[in-house]
MARRO-141719 format. One record per residue (C-alpha): residue number from 1; residue in one letter; y, z, x. Coordinates in steps of 0.5 Angstrom, whole numbers, plus 500, padded with zeros to 3 digits. Each point is the difference from the previous one (the first is absolute). Layout:
<pado k="NUM" r="A" y="Y" z="Z" x="X"/>
...
//
This chain:
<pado k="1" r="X" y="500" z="500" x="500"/>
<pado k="2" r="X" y="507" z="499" x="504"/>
<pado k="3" r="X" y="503" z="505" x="501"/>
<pado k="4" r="X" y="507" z="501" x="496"/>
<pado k="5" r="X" y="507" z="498" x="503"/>
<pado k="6" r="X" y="507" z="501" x="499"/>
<pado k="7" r="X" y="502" z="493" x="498"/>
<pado k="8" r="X" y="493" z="499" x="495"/>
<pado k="9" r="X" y="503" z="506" x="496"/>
<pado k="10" r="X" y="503" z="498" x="493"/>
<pado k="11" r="X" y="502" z="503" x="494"/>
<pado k="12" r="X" y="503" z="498" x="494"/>
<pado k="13" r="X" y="506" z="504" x="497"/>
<pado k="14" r="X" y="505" z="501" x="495"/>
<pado k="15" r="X" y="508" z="503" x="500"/>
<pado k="16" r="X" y="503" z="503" x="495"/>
<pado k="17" r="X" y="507" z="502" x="500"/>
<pado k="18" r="X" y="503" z="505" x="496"/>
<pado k="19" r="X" y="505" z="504" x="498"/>
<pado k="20" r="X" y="500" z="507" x="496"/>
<pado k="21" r="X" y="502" z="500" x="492"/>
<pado k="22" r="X" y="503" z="506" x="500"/>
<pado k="23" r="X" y="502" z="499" x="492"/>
<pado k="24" r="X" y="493" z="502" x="500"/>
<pado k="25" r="X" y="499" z="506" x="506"/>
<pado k="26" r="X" y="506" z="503" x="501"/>
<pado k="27" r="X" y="502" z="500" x="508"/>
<pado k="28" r="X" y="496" z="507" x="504"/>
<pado k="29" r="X" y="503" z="503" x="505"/>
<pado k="30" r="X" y="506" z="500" x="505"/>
<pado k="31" r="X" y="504" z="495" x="503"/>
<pado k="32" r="X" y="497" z="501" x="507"/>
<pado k="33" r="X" y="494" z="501" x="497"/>
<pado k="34" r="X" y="498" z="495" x="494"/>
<pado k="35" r="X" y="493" z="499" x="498"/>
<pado k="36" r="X" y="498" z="493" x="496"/>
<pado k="37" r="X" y="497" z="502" x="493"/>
<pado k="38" r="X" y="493" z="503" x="498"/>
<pado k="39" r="X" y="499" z="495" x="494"/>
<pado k="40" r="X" y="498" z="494" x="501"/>
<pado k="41" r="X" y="503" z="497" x="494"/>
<pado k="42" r="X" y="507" z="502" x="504"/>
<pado k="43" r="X" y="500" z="495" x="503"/>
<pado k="44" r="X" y="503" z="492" x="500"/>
<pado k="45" r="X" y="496" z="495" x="504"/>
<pado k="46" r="X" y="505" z="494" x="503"/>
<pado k="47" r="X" y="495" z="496" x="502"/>
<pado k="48" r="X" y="492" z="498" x="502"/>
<pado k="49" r="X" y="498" z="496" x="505"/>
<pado k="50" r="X" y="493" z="499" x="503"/>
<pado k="51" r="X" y="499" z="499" x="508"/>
<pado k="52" r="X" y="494" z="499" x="505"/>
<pado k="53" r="X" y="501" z="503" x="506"/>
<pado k="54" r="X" y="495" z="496" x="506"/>
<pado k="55" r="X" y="500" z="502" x="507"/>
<pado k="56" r="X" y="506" z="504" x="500"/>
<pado k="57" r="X" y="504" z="494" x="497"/>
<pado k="58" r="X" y="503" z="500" x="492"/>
<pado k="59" r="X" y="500" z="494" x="495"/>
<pado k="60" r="X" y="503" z="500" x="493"/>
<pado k="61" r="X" y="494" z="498" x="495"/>
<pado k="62" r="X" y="503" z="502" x="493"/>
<pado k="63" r="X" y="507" z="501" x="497"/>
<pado k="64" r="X" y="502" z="504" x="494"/>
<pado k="65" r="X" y="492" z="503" x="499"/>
<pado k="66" r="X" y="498" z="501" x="493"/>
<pado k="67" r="X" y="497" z="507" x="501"/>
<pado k="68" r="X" y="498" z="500" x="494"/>
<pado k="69" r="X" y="494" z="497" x="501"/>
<pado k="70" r="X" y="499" z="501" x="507"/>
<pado k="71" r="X" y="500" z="494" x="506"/>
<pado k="72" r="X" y="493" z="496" x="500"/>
<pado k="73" r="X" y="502" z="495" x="505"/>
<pado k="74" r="X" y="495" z="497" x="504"/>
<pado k="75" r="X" y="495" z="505" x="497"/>
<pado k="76" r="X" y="494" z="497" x="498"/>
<pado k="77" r="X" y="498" z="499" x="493"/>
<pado k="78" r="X" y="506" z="503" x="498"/>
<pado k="79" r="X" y="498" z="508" x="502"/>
<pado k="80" r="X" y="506" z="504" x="502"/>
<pado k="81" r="X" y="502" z="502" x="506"/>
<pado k="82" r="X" y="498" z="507" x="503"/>
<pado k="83" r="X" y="505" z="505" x="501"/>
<pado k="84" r="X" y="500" z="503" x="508"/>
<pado k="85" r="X" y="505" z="505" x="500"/>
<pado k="86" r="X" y="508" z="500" x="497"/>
<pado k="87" r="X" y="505" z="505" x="502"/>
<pado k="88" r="X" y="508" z="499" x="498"/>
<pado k="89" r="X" y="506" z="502" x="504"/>
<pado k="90" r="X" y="508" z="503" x="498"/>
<pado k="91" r="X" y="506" z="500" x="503"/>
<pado k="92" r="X" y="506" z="503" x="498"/>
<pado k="93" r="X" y="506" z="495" x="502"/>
<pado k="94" r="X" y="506" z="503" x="503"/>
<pado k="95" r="X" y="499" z="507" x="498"/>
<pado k="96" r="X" y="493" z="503" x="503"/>
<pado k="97" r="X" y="496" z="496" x="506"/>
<pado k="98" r="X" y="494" z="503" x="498"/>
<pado k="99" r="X" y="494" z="497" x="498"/>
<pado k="100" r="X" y="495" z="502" x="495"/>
<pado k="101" r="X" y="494" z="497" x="499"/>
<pado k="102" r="X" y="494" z="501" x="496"/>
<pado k="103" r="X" y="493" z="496" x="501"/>
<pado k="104" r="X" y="500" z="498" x="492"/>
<pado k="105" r="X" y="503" z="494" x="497"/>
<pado k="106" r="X" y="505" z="505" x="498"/>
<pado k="107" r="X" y="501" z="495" x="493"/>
<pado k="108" r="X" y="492" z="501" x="499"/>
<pado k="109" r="X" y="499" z="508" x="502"/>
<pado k="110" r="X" y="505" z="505" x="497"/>
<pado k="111" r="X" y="502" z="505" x="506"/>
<pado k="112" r="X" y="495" z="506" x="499"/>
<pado k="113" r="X" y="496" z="505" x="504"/>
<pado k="114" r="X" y="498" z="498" x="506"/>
<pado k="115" r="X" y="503" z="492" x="498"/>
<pado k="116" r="X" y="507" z="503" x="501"/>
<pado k="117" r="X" y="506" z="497" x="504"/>
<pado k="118" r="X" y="500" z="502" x="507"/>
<pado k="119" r="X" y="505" z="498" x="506"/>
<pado k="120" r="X" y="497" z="496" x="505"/>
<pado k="121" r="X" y="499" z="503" x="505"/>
<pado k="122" r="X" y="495" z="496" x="507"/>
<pado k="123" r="X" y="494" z="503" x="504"/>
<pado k="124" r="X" y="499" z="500" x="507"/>
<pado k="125" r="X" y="495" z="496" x="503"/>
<pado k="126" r="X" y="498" z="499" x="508"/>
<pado k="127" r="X" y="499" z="493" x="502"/>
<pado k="128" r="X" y="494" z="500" x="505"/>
<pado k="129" r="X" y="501" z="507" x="501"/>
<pado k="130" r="X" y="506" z="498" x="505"/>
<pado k="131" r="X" y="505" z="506" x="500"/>
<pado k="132" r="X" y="507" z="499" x="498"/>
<pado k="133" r="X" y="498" z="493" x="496"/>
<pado k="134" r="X" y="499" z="501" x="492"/>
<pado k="135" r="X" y="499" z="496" x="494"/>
<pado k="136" r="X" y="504" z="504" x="493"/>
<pado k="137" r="X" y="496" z="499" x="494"/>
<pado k="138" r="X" y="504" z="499" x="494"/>
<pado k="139" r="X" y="497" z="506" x="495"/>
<pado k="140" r="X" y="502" z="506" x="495"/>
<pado k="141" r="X" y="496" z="506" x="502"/>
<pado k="142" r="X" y="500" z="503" x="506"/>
<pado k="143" r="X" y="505" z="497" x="505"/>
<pado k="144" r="X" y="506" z="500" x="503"/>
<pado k="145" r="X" y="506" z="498" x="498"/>
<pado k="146" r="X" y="502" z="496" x="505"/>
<pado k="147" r="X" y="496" z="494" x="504"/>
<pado k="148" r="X" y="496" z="501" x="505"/>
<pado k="149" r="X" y="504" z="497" x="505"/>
<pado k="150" r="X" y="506" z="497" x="501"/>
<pado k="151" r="X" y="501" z="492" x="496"/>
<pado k="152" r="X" y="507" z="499" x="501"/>
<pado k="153" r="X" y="499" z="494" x="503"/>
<pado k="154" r="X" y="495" z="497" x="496"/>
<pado k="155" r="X" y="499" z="500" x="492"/>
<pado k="156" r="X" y="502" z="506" x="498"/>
<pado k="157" r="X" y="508" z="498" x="499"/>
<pado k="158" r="X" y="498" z="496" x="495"/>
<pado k="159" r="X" y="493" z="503" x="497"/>
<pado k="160" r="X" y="503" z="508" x="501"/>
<pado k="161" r="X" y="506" z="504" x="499"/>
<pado k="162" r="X" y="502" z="502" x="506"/>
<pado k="163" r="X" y="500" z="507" x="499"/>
<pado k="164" r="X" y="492" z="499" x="501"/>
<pado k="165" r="X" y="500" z="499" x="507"/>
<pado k="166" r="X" y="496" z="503" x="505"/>
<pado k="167" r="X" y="502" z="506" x="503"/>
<pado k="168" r="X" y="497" z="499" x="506"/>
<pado k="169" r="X" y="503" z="494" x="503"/>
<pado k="170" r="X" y="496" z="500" x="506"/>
<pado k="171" r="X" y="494" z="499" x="497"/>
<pado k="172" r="X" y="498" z="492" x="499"/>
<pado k="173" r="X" y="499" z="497" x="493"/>
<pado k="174" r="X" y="494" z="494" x="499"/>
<pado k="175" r="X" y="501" z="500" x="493"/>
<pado k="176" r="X" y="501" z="502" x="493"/>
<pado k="177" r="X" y="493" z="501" x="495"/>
<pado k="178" r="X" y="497" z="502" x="494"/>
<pado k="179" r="X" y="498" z="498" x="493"/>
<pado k="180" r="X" y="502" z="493" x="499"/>
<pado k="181" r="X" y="503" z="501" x="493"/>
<pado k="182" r="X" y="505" z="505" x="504"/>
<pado k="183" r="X" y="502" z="495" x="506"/>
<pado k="184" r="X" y="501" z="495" x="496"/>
<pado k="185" r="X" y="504" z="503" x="495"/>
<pado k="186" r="X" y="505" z="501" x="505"/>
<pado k="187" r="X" y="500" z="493" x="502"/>
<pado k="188" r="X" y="502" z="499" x="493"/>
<pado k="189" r="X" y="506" z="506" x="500"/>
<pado k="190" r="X" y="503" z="496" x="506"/>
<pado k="191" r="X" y="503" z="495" x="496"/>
<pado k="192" r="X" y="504" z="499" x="494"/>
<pado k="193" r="X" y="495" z="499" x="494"/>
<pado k="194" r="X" y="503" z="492" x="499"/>
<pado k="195" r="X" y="497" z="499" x="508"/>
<pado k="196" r="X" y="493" z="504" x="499"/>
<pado k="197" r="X" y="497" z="493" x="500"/>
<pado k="198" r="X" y="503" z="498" x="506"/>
<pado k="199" r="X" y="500" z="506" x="505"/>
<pado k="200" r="X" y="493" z="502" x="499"/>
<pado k="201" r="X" y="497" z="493" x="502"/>
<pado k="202" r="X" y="505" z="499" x="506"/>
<pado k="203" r="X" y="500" z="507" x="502"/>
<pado k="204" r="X" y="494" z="503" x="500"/>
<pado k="205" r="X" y="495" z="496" x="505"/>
<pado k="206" r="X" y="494" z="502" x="504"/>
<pado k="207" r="X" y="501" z="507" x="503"/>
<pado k="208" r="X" y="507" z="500" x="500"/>
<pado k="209" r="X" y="508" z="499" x="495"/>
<pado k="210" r="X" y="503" z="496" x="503"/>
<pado k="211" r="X" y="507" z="502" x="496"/>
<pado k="212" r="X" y="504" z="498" x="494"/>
<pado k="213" r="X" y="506" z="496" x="503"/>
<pado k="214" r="X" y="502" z="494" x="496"/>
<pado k="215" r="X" y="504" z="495" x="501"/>
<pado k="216" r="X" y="504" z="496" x="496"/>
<pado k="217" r="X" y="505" z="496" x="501"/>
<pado k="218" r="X" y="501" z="501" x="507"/>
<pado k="219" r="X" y="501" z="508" x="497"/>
<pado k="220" r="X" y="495" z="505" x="502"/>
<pado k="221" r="X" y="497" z="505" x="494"/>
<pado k="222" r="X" y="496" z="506" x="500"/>
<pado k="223" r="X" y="497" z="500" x="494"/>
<pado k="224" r="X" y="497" z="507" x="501"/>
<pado k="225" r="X" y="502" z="505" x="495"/>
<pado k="226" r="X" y="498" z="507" x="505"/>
<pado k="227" r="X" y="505" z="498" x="505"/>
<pado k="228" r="X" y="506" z="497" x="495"/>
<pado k="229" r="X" y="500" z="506" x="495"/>
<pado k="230" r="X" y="504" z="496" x="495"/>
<pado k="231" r="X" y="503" z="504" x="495"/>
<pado k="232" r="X" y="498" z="496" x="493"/>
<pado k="233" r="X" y="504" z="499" x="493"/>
<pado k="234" r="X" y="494" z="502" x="496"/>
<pado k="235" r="X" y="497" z="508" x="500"/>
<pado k="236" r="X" y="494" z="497" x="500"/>
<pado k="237" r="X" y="500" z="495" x="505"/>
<pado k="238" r="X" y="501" z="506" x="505"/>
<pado k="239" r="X" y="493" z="502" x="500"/>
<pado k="240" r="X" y="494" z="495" x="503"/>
<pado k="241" r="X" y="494" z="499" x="499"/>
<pado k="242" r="X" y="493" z="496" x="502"/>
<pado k="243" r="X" y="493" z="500" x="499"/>
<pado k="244" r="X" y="495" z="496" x="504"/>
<pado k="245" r="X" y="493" z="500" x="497"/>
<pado k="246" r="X" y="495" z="497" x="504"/>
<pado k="247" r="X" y="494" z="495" x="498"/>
<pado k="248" r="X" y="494" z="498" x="503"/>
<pado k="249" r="X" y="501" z="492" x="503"/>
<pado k="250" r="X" y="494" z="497" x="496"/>
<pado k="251" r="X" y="501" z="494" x="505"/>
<pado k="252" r="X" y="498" z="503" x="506"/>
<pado k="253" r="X" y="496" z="506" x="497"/>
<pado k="254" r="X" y="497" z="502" x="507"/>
<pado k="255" r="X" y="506" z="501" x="503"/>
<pado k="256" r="X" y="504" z="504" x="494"/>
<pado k="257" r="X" y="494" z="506" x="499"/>
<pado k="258" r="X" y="502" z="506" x="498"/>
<pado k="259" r="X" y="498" z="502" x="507"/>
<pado k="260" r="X" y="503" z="495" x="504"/>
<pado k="261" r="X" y="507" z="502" x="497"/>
<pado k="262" r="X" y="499" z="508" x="501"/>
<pado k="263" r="X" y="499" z="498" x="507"/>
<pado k="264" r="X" y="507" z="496" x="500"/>
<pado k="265" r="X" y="504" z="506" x="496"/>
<pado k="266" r="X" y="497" z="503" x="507"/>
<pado k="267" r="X" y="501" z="498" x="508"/>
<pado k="268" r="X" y="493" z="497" x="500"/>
<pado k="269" r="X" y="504" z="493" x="499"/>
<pado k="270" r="X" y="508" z="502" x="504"/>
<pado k="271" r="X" y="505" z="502" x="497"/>
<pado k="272" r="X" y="503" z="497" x="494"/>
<pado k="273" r="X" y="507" z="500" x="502"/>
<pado k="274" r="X" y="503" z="501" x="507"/>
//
């Protein structure tokens, strides 16, 4: 049986943004520390794409997905695809930079005991076992608030707030991972939500971001909302949302196993991002 590499990996998976209807819930918490809603009837969906993720590559497959009726696309005989792992992602614009996370689709699951709304936080992890170089996983439980080393010079201006920066800046970075839902929630929260479309494709690449500036007309654009902070018009429109569920790839079902994909949350494969 070969042996599973890094770019025979795939995954299909959809992105769902999303605002909180807080005509339905009102808003919990302080400004500085704001929690999306516990209903998952409060929420007001954007819109839904459908995505294939290969070898660290990302294609567009299905706009405005009919979520209805589940994708069936290039599934045989019709049969729906199987759900792997979902999680969603809110950032609060402009007033808060943290971020809270719940390893749901929060517009499926509501917010209660164990399945609650977290700050994310990130794990430690050894690379080779060699001192001062660490992966940070993305997690809920049990982390550190900061990453494990420093990434500044890397994807975390664009992916992070800043304040997630390491604390230990003589330590070397080789990478962000974590569950797949996550990681690429934040791909979606780096650019505006008319862009997600094309950030996702052009910026996320094998093991690596490579950045979201675009140029237009000879101008420069950073279509990230983490950095810009942009104040809004609309109550609503200051807190944002993204799910990411994540489906088998029933064009290449040995390389999108259950399995595989776990080792790929991992470091087994490298880092997600660096």
């Amino acid at each position: 049986m070969p042996v599973a590499t890094f770019g025979s990996l795939s995954f299909l998976f959809t992105v769902k943004t999303l605002v909180p209807n807080f005509r339905r819930e009102r808003r919990q918490g302080t400004t500085q520390d704001w929690k999306p809603p516990t209903s998952k009837d409060a929420y007001t969906v954007e819109s839904i794409s459908l995505y294939r993720w290969a070898g660290g590559n990302v294609e567009l497959l299905e706009k405005n997905v009919n979520m209805s009726n589940p994708p069936t696309l290039a599934v045989p005989d019709g049969k729906k695809l199987e759900v792997l792992n979902a999680g969603t992602i809110f950032v609060q614009n402009h007033r808060a930079d943290v971020l809270n996370a719940m390893t749901r689709d929060a517009t499926e699951t509501n917010a209660t005991g164990n399945n609650i709304w977290r700050p994310i936080c990130f794990d430690k992890i050894k690379f080779r076992n060699l001192d001062n170089q660490y992966y940070s996983r993305i997690s809920q439980y049990g982390g550190k608030a900061n990453l494990a080393a420093s990434a500044s010079s890397g994807w975390l201006p664009d992916l992070l707030p800043q304040h997630y920066e390491s604390e230990e800046p003589n330590r070397i970075n080789k990478g962000l991972v974590g569950p797949l839902p996550l990681l690429l929630s934040l791909a979606v929260l780096a650019g505006k939500s008319e862009h997600v479309e094309t950030v996702l494709p052009s910026c996320v690449k094998p093991h690596q971001w490579v950045g979201n500036i675009r140029s237009t007309n000879g101008r420069s654009e950073k279509l990230g909302l983490l950095m810009q902070q942009a104040l809004t018009s609309s109550a609503e429109q200051e807190y944002r949302g993204a799910v990411v569920t994540v489906y088998n790839d029933p064009k290449n079902p040995g390389g999108s196993s259950k399995i595989l994909l776990e080792k790929l949350e991992g470091t087994e494969f490298g880092a997600f991002y660096r």
